[in-house]
N, C-alpha and C positions, 0 to 999 in steps of 0.2 A: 753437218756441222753441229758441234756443239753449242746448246746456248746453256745460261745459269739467267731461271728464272723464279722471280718471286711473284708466288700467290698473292691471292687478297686475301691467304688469312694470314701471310705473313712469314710462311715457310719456304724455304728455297731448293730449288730440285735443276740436277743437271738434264736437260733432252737432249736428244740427238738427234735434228729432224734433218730431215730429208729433203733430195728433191733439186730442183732446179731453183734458183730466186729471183730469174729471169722477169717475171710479173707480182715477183714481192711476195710469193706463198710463203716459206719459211717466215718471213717477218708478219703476215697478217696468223700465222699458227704460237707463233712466239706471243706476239698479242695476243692472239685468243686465250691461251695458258695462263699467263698473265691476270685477266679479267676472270678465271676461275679460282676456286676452291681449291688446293691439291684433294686427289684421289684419298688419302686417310680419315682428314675432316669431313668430305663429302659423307662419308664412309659412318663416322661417327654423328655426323648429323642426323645421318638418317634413320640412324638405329635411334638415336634417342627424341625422333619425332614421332618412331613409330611406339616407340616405350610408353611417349606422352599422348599416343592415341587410346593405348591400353592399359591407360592406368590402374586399371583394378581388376589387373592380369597378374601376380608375382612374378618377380624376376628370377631368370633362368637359374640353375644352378651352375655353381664357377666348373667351368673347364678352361682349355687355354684361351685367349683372347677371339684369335679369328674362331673358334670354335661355337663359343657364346654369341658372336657377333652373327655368325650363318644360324646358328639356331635361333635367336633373335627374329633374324628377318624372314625365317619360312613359317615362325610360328605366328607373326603380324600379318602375314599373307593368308594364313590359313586362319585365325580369328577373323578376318573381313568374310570367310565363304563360311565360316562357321555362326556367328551372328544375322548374315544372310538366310543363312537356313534355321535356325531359331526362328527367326520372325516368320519366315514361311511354313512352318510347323505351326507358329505359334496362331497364324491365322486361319490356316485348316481344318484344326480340331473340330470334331464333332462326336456324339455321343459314343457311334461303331470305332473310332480310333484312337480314343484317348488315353488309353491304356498304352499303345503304342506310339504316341507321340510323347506319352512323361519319361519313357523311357528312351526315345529319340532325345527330350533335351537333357534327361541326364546324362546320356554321352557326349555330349557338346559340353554339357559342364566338365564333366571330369576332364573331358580332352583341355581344354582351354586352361585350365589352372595346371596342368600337367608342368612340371619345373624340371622335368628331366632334358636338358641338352640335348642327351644322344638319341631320347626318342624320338625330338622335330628333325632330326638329323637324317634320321631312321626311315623315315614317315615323309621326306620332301616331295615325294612325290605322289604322293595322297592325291587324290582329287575334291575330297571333303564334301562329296555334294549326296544329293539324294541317294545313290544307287549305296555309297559309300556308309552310311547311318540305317539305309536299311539291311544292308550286310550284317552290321553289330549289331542293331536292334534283334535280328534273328540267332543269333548266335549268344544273346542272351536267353533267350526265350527258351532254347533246344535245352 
């Protein structure tokens, strides 16, 4: 059955829910829609909570909307394991590996200010961790 439901941000979206209403599901699913967000705002909330995490990150370079918006959020995902690993770089150093840890976090810098779209696009499935930094560390070096 169709229903026409309004958000709480105030936009309106036809569902089509399903099912029996024998015990009131379609109307406790109606209500639950209802007391949500629609899927876009969520959508733009989240990119611009994770923008105001990173704020001395630049922003992406324009591509189409959903484009900037996925590279957005794989590059906020991958700044949380890349700041993670700085810090654990950062607390390691010692005299034999210092050399190889400035150049660890200059990869992390470069990566992180990276404003190319298509490369977090490219890259979602990076794992950003140890094995990952010392791949390029070495491939500097060679």
């Amino acid at each position: 059955m169709k229903y026409d439901i309004q958000h709480t941000c105030g936009h309106i979206y036809t569902y089509n829910l399903y099912g029996t209403n024998v015990r009131g599901e379609r109307y406790r699913k109606r209500d639950f829609l209802a007391s949500t967000s629609c899927t876009d705002c969520e959508r733009k909330d989240l990119i611009e909570a994770l923008k105001s995490r990173f704020s001395g990150i630049p922003d992406t370079e324009q591509g189409s909307e959903k484009q900037v918006a996925w590279a957005v959020s794989i590059r906020c995902e991958a700044a949380n394991k890349l700041q993670d690993l700085a810090d654990l770089i950062n607390q390691d150093i010692t005299p034999t590996n210092t050399k190889m840890a400035e150049i660890g976090l200059e990869i992390i810098k470069e990566t992180l200010w990276n404003t190319n779209f298509q490369f977090w696009i490219d890259h979602r499935g990076e794992a950003f961790d140890k094995n990952w930094i010392n791949k390029k560390a070495q491939q500097r070096l060679s």
